[in-house]
C-alpha positions in Angstrom: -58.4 130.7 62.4 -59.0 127.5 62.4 -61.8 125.9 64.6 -60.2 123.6 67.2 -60.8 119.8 67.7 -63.3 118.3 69.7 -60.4 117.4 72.3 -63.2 116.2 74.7 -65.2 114.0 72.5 -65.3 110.2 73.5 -63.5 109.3 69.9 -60.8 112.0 70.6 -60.3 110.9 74.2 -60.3 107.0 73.6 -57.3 107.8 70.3 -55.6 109.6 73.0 -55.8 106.8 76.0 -54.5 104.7 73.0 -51.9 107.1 72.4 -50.7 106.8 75.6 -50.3 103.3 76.1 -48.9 102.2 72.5 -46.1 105.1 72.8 -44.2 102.7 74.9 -44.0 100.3 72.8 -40.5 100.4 71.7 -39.0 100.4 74.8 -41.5 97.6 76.4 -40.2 95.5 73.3 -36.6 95.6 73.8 -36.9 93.7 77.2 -39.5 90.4 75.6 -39.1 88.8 73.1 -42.7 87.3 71.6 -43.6 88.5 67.9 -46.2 86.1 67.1 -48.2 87.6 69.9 -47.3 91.1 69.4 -48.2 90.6 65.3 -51.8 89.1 66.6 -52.6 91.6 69.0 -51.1 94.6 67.0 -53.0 93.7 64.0 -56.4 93.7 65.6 -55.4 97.2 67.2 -54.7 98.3 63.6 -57.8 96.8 61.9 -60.2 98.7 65.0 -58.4 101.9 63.9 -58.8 101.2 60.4 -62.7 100.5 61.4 -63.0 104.0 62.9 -60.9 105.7 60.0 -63.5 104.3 57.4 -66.0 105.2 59.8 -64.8 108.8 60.0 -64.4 109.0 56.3 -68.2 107.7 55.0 -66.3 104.3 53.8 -63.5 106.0 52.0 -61.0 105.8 54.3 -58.0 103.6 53.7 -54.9 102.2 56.2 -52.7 104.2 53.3 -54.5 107.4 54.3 -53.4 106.4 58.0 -50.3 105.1 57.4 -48.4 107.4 54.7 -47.4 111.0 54.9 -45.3 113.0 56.9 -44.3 111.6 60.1 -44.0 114.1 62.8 -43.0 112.6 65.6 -40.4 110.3 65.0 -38.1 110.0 68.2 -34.9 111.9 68.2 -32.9 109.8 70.7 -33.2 106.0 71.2 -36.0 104.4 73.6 -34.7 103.4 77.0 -32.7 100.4 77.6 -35.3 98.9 79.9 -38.9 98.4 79.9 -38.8 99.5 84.2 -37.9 102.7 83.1 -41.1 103.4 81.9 -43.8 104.3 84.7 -46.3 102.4 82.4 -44.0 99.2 82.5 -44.4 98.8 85.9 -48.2 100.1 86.1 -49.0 97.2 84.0 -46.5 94.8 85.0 -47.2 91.4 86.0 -46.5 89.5 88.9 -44.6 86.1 88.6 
């Protein structure tokens, strides 16, 4: 048997609040239209991940390690039309 994850651990539960709020992304970016922004912001997210993953991996650790390999997750239907369908969306949602 193999010993399980430390789900609770402060690394484990900060990946998974990440988790959370990027998993909408798809659906958020149907409904705006502002790639230079998204590119900025999405690269920092990656390069902090990267940080940890090198971290994690005594230096060794590379964004191919991260990034290649089986994907198991990969949605079977297409995200919602609208970002509103998303309880997240309008958490998050500001006012105008």
């Amino acid at each position: 048997m193999r010993p399980l994850p430390k789900l609770f651990s402060p690394l484990i539960a900060e990946m998974m609040a990440t988790y959370c709020h990027t998993k909408h992304l798809a659906g958020l970016a149907q409904d705006e239209r502002c790639p230079a922004e998204y590119q900025l912001v999405a690269r920092s997210i990656v390069q902090h991940v990267l940080e940890g993953w090198q971290n994690q991996t005594g230096g060794r650790g590379t964004i191919e390690d991260l990034l290649l390999g089986p994907w198991t997750s990969r949605p079977t239907v297409a995200p919602a039309p609208h970002a509103a369908d998303f309880p997240v969306a309008r958490e998050h949602r500001v006012a105008s």
